[in-house]
N, C-alpha and C positions, 0 to 999 in steps of 0.2 A: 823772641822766635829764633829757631835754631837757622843757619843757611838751607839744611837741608830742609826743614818745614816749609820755607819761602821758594824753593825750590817745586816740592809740591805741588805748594799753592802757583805757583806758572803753570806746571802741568795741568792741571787742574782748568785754567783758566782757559790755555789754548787748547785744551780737552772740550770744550766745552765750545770755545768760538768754531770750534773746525766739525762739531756735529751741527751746530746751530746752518752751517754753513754749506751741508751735504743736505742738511730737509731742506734747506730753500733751493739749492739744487733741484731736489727731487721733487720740489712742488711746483717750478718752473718745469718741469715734465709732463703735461699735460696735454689732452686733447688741444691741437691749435695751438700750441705753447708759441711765446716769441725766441725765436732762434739768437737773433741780435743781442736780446737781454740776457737770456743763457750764457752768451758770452762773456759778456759785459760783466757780469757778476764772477766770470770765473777767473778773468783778470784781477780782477779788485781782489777778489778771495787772496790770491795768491799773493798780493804786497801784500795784504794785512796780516794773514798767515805765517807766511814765510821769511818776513821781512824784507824783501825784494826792493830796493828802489822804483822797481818800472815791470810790467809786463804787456807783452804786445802777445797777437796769435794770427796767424797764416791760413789763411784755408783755399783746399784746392776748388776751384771752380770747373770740374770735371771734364775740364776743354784743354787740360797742359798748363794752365795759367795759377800762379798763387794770387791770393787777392789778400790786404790790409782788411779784416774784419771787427777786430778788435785790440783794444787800446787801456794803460791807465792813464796816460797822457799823451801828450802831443807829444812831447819827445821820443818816446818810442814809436809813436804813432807813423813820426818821420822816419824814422831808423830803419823799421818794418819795411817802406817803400823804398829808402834809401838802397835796402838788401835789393827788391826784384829789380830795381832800375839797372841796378848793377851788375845784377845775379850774382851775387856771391854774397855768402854770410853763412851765419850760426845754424839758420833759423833754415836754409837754404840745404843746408846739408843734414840736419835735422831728418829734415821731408823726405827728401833721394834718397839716404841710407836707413830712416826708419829703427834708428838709436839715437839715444838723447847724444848732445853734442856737449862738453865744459870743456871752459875756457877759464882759469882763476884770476889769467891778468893778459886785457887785449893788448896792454905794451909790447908783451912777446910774440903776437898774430900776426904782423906787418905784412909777414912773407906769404901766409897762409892765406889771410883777405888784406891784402894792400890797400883797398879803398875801403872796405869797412869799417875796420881796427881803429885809423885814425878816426876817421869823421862817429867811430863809436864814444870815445875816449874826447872829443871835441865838444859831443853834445852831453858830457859830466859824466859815464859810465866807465868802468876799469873790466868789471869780468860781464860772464853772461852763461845762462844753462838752457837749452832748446830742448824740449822732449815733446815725442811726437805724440800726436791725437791718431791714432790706429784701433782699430778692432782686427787682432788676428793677424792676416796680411795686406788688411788695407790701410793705408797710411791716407786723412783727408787732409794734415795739413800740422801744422809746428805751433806749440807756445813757448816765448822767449823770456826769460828772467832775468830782469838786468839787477846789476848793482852798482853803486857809485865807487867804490872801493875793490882794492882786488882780493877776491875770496874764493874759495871753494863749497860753495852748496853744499852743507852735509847730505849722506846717505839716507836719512830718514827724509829730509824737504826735499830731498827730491823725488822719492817712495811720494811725498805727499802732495807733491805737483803730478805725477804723471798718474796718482790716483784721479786726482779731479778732474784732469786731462780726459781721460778714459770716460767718466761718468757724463761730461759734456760729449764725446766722440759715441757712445750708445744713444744719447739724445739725440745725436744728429742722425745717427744711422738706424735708429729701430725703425721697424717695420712696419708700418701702418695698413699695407694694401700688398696683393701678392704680387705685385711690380712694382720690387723694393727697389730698382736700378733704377724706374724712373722715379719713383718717389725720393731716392736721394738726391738725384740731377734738379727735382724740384725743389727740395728743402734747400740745399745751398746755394744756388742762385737768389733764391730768396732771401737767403741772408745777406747776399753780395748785394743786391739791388736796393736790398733796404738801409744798407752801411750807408750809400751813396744819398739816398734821400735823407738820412740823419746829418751828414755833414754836409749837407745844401741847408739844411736845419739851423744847424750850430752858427753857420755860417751869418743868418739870417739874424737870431738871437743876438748874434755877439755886435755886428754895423749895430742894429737898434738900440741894443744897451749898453752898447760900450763896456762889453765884455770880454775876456780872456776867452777862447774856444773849451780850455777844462768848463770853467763858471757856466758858458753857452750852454754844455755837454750837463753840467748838474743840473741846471735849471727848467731844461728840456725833460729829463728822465725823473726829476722828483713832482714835476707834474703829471707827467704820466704812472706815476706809483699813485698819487696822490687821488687822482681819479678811475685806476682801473684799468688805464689804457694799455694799448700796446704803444712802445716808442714807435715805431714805425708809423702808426695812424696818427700820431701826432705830431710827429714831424712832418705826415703829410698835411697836416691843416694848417702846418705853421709856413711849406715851401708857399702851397696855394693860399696865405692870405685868408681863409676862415680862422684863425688865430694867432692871437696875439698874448705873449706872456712880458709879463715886466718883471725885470730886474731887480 
């Protein structure tokens, strides 16, 4: 096989994972859809995708406030929070300006986020790409793409982050009822409130089994794949003690 044949066949293949990747998008779009999971998957999309070490995502909770919604680990998971405690970051300016934010190597940032830069580059990450989740001129809220290495995000992954970006931000924001303003104030709250119940979840799973909070976090949602569920309702069964999963 020729380099360019093999070449192809990549295209070919990530051809293939990044549609497989937009229908499950698009079938997580449904009446009563879970908003949490939506997320979750568009996180995960984007390591597998793009090759990202880490993605985290911001979402505004329609009060002035960003909230930690979604995660591929606990390491950015932290980062995420790290940013609002702080206000200041990637993901932070992202939001306020409503254009993606690159950074190729946080070594050079110190001056720009003093506290983030380091403690970014402390918890294994070198660069980072923030593009916003907007429809039009509403901005809800920022997904952040780390890397462990200092790099520049090509032009096309990042076309293909701020695609999927986009396809989760119509998810949140279409229009169900002709009081789309409250119906938005509802759907994201409800993703905030149901983030919090998932990591009283995880939390739960992981004392019981003596587990890492990722493992917590897999073991919890491939149950609820596994039967139908939503994560949220089963997280709730598992805060309140009507379930129990093992490890």
């Amino acid at each position: 096989m020729t380099h360019s044949d093999d070449t192809v066949g990549v295209g070919q293949t990530r051809a293939g994972a990044l549609a497989a990747v937009f229908v499950s998008l698009a079938d997580t779009l449904v009446d009563d859809y879970d908003v949490v999971d939506l997320l979750d998957q568009l996180v995960r999309a984007c390591v597998d995708l793009l090759g990202v070490t880490a993605a985290g995502l911001l979402l505004d909770d329609q009060h002035g406030h960003l909230r930690v919604v979604a995660s591929s680990g606990e390491a950015p998971h932290l980062l995420e929070v790290f940013q609002l405690q702080n206000d200041e970051g990637p993901c932070l300016d992202c939001v306020r300006s409503g254009v993606e934010v690159i950074t190729g190597d946080l070594a050079t940032q110190s001056e720009r986020w003093p506290l983030f830069a380091p403690a970014a580059i402390e918890a294994g990450f070198r660069s980072v790409v923030a593009v916003p989740m907007r429809l039009r001129n509403e901005t809800v809220g920022g997904l952040n793409l780390f890397d462990a290495w200092p790099n520049v995000l090509g032009a096309e992954d990042r076309r293909l982050a701020q695609a999927l970006a986009d396809v989760a931000t119509i998810g949140i924001l279409q229009q169900r009822s002709t009081h789309r303003s409250t119906m938005l104030v509802e759907q994201l709250q409800h993703a905030l409130n149901s983030r919090v119940v998932i990591e009283q979840a995880k939390g739960v799973l992981a004392e019981r089994n003596d587990l890492e909070m990722g493992a917590a976090f897999d073991l919890l949602r491939g149950h609820a794949r596994a039967n139908n569920a939503k994560l949220t309702d089963v997280a709730n069964s598992i805060v309140r003690g009507e379930l129990t999963l093992d490890g």
